[in-house]
VOKOL-364316 format. One record per residue (C-alpha): residue in one letter; x, y, z. Coordinates in steps of 0.02 Angstrom, whole numbers, plus 50000, padded with zeros to 5 digits. Layout:
# VOKOL-364316
AXYZ
...
***
This chain:
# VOKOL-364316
X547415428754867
X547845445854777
X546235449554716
X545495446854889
X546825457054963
X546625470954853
X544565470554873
X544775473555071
X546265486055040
X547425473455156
X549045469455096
X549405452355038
X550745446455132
X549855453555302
X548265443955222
X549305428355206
X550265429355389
X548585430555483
X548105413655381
X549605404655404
X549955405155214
X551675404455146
X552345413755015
X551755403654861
X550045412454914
X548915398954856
X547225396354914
X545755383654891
X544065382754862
X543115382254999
X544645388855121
X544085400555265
X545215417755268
X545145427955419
X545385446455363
X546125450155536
X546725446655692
X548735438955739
X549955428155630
X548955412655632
X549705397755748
X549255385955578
X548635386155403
X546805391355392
X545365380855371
X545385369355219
X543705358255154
X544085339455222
X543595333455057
X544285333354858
X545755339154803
X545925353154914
X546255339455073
X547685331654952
X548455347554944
X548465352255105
X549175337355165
X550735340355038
X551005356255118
X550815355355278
X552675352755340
X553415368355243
X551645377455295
X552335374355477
X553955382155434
X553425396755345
X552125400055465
X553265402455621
X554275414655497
X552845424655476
X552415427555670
X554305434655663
X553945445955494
X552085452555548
X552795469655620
X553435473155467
X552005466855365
X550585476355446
X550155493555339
X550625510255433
X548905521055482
X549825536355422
X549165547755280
X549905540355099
X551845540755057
X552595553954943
X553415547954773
X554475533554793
X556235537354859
X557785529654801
X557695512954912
X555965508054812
X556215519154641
X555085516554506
X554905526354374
X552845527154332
X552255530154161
X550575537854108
X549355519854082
X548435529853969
X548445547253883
X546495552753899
X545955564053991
X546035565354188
X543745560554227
X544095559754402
X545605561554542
X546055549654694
X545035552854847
X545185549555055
X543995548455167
X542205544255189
X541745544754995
X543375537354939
X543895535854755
X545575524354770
X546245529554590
X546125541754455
X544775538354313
X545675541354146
X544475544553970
X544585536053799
X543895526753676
X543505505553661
X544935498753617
X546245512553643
X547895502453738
X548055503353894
X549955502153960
X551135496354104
X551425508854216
X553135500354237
X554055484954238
X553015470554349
X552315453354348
X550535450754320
X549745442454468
X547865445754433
X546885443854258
X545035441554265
X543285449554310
X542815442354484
X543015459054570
X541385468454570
X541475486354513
X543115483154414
X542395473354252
X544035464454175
X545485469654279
X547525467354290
X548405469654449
X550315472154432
X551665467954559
X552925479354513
X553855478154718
X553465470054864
X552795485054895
X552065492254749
X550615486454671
X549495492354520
X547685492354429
X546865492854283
X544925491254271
X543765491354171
X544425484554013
X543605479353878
X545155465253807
X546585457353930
X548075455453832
X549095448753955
X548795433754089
X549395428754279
X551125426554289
X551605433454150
X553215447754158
X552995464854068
X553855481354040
X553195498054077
X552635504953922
X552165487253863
X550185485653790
X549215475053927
X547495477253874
X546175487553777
X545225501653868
X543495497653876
X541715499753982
X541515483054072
X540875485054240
X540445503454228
X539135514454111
X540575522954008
X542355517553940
X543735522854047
X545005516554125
X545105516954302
X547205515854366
X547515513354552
X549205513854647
X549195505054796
X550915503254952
X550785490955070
X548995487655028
X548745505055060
X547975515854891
X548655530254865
X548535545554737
X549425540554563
X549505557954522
X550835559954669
X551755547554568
X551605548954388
X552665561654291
X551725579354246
X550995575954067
***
């Protein structure tokens, strides 16, 4: 559910109010998600067959609940077309750390050629860090263009990136500090080793520079 979130630039929880999917976020194989559109009226199409069916059935009477909940929230759920947030201010504050102490390759960029992070130099196998204090909620390489990536929930808000690894050191679910080693810097899914670090509000990326303290 994150990692198709983050590869349409939607939030999560707007992603999982149009599907009339509660806040455990789980999905299925085979499930049909509508990337737009109104708080769906019920839970999105599930396969009639396997496991999946089982599951369904469990949930469906919470799935009701949460669902009518979620036509309430949506207003509040729906990113803001406005140009990106400053620096968090004290009702969100996070302190950001540097993920990485190469050099800058390239910056964040809007618009019709869009680069949604900054790309950060090194060499295989240099660590790559927390930005700050989160729970893991995406390990793996099923994102194309981002080789072996970790996305970090730091708020409900906030979210984080790291592509292009070469190791994962940490896993889904798991809780870490900022500062804390998550993975070694490597080349997968690009032509050089980097690591590419994204910031992203309400689904929404944003620069990290506008963010992270002046080196």
């Amino acid at each position: 559910m994150y990692s198709i979130a983050w590869r349409y630039g939607k939030d999560y929880r707007q992603l999982a109010a149009i599907n009339g999917i509660g806040r455990s976020y789980e999905i299925f194989p085979g499930q049909k998600l509508r990337l737009r559109g109104e708080a769906a009226a019920s839970q999105a199409s599930i396969p009639s067959s396997g496991s999946a069916l089982r599951a369904s059935a469990k949930r469906a009477p919470s799935a009701v609940k949460r669902t009518a909940s979620a036509n309430k929230r949506l207003k509040y759920l729906t990113p803001k077309k406005k140009s990106p947030p400053p620096a968090p201010t004290a009702k969100h504050a996070i302190t950001w750390h540097w993920p990485s102490n190469g050099r800058i390759l390239s910056r964040f960029r809007s618009g019709s050629a869009p680069h949604k992070g900054v790309d950060i130099a090194g060499q295989k196998g240099e660590p790559v860090l927390a930005a700050a204090d989160g729970t893991v909620i995406y390990a793996g390489s099923a994102l194309r263009g981002y080789g072996n990536l970790l996305i970090i929930k730091h708020t409900e808000e906030y979210l984080s990136a790291y592509a292009h690894n070469d190791r994962l050191l940490v896993g889904e679910g798991e809780r870490i500090k900022a500062g804390q080693k998550i993975a070694e810097l490597g080349s997968s899914g690009t032509d050089r080793n980097k690591l590419h670090f994204e910031i992203r509000h309400n689904g929404n990326p944003v620069d990290p520079m506008a963010y992270l303290r002046p080196r």
